[in-house]
N, C-alpha and C positions, 0 to 999 in steps of 0.2 A: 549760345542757345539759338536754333533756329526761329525762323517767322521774323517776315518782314516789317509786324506791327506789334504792340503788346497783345489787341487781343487775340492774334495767332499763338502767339506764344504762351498764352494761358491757356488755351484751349488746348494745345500740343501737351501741358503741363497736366490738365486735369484728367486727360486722357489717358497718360503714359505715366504719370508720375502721383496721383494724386493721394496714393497712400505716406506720399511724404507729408503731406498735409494731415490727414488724418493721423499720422503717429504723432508728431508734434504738437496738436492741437486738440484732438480729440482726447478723451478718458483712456487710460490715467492719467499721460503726461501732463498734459492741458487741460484747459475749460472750454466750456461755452463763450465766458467773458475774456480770452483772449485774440487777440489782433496780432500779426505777423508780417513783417513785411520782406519781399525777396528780392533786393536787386539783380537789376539783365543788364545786357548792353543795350547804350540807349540808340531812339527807332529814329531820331528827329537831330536836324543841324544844329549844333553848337549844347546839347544834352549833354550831361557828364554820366550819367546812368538813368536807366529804367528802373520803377520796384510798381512789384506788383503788390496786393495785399489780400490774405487771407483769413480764415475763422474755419475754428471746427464746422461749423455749416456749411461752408463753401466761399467760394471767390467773391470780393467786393469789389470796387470799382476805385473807389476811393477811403481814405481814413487821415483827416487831417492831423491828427495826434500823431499817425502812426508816420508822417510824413516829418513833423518834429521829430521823432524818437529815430527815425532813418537817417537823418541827417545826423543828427549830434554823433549815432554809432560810427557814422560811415565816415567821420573827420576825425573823432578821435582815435577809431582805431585803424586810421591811417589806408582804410580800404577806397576812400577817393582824395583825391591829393589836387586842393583847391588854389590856387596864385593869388596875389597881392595883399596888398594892407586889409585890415579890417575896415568896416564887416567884409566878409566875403561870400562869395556868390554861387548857390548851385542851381545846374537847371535839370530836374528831372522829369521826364516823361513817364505819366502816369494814363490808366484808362479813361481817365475824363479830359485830359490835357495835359499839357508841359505846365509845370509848375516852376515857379521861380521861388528860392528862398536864400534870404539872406541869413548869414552866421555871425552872429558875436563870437570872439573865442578870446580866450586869455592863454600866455602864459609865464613860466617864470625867468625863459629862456636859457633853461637848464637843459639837464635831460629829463624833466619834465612833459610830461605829452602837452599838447594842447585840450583844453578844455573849452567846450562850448557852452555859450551862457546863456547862448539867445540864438532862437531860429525864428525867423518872421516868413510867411509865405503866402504868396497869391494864387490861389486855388480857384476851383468852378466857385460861378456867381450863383447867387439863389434869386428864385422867381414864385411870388406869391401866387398859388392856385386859385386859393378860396379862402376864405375867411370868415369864422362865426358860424361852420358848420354845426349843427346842430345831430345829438346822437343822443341816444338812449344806451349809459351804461351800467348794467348791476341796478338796474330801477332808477338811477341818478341820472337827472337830464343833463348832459353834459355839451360844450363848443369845443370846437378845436380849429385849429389854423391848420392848411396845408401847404407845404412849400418846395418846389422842386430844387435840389441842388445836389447832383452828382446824385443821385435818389431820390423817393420821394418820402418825407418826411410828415409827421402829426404834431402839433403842438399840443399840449393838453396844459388845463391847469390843478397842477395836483390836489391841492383842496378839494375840486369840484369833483375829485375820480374816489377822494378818502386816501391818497398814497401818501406817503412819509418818506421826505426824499434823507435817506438815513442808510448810512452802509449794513445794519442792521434787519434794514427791510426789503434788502433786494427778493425774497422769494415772491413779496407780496407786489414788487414793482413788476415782475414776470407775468406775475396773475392777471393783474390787472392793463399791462399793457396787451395780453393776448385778447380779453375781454373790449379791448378797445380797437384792436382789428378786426376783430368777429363782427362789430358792429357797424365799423366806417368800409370797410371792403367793396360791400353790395354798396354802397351811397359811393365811393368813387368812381364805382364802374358805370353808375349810372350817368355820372358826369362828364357832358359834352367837351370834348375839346384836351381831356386829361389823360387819354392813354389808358384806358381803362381793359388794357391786358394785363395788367398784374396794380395788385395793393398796395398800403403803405409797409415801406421798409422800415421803418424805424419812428416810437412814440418817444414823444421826449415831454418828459413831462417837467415844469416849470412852476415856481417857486418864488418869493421872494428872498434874498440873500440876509444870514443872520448879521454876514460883518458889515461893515460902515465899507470897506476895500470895494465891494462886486457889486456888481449892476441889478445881478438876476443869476439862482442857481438852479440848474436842471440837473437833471439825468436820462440817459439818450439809454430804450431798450429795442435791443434789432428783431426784426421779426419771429429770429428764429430763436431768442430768449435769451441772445446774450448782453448783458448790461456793460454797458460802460462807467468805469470809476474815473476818467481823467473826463474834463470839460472838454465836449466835442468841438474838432474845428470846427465841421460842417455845419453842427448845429449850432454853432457860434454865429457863422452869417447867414444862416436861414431867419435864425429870430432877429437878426439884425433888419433882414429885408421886413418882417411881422410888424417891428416897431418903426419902419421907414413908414410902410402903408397908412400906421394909423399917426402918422406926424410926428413921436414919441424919442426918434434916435437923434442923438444930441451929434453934430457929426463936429465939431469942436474939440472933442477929445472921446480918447478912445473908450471901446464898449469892454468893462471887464466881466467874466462869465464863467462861473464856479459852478467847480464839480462836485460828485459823490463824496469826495475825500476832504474836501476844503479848500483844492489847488486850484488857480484861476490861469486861463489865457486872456486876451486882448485881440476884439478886434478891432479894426481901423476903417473907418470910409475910405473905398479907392475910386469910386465913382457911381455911376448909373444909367443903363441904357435901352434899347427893348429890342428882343429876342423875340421872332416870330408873336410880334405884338404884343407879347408881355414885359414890363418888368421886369427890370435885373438890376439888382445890389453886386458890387464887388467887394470886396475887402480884405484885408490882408490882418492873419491872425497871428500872434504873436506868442511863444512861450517855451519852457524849460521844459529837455529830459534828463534823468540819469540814469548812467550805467550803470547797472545796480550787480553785475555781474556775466561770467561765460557758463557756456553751460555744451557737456560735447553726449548728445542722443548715439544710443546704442539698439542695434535692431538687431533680436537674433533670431535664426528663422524658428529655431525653436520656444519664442516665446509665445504663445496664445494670443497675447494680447501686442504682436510687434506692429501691424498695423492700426494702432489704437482702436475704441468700440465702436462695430459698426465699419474696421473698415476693411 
């Protein structure tokens, strides 16, 4: 693939190519609610691969899940071919940085594939904007935390919005998270110092967890309406950096943080430092994907809908 950077090579992509996106991710084939990621060759010394990451919407920058789920695919089905003992080591170059993630893998030392059991990865750090913003939503006087990381993200608490973080009630987390951009949009533009050319990408709205196992469960919904059902990486050490601010994160052991579905990641303190005089948390998130299957897309030109709706 040409372009000497990723993000040449995304822009080459959405330009020439972007109804590949749109077939695969857009209506029928896809959702809203899915994430996609494309491995390139990678831009930077000692990389094993580039991946980009997509959504019916359009290009993202980053997806820390989608960065587990890349790895585990790209080991097991033997499309990157990583050296020595366990764990082992990839480094991918992504649009926000090189990413480092370590692999668990077992196997039976048959002809057995290998199977991965564990990706752990250090991704962009998060840096607390503001805190205890204050919004009027739906008549509910509502706070939210803002945090930049690889985007710029909303904390909410879902009680205070009326949301029910419940696989059953994504239409009403769509609602209510659009309801809550409507409202903090104009209040971050107004905000000195925060880049106030474009809104929040993503409300994650936040919960107490029902198990004894998890810290704290959210649900991360992206601007343009798509929900996430696995616990976000990013929004894993964004609230990380939320509960650093207010003294709250325990850094003695690790922060675990449950999804839509009931499935948790882990993250870890890697340290702390300041970025253009803010604030920065790092840490490194931890967790399982599976292969749940292949799947080979057919584009005919005679179908209506070959470049999915809209494209």
């Amino acid at each position: 693939m040409s372009g000497d950077t990723l993000a040449a090579r995304q822009a080459l992509l959405a330009r020439r190519h972007d109804r590949v996106r749109t077939m695969l991710l857009g209506e029928p084939r896809g959702r809203d609610d899915m994430v996609a990621a494309m491995l390139t060759e990678p831009v930077t010394p000692g990389a094993h691969a580039g991946v980009l990451f997509l959504r019916a919407a359009g290009w993202v920058p980053f997806s820390g899940h989608g960065v587990i789920a890349a790895a585990t695919i790209a080991v097991e089905r033997a499309l990157l071919t990583i050296a020595g003992p366990p764990p082992s080591r990839l480094v991918l170059d992504t649009l926000a940085g090189p990413v480092v993630a370590d692999l668990e893998t077992s196997s039976s030392g048959t002809v057995e594939p290998v199977r991965v059991t564990r990706v752990s990865y250090t991704g962009p750090g998060a840096s607390l904007i503001a805190g205890g913003v204050g919004l009027t939503v739906a008549g509910r006087a509502v706070r939210c935390d803002l945090v930049e990381c690889a985007g710029r993200l909303a904390f909410v608490d879902s009680e205070a919005v009326g949301a029910v973080l419940a696989a059953d009630a994504v239409p009403d987390l769509r609602r209510v998270a659009r309801a809550v951009i409507a409202a903090l949009d104009p209040v971050v533009a107004r905000m000195a110092g925060t880049r106030g050319d474009r809104g929040i990408d993503e409300v994650v709205f936040i919960a107490p967890s029902a198990s004894d196992q998890a810290d704290l469960r959210s649900v991360t919904v992206h601007r343009q309406g798509g929900v996430e059902r696995s616990p976000s990486g990013r929004a894993t050490v964004a609230v990380m950096a939320v509960l650093d601010a207010m003294g709250w994160l325990a850094s003695e052991r690790p922060f675990v943080h449950e999804g839509l579905l009931g499935l948790c990641v882990e993250g870890r303190l890697v340290g702390r430092d300041e970025v253009a005089g803010a604030r920065r948390l790092t840490a490194t998130v931890c967790g399982t994907a599976w292969v749940i299957g292949e799947h080979t897309a057919v584009r005919r030109p005679d179908d209506p809908l070959r470049d999915g709706m809209g494209g």
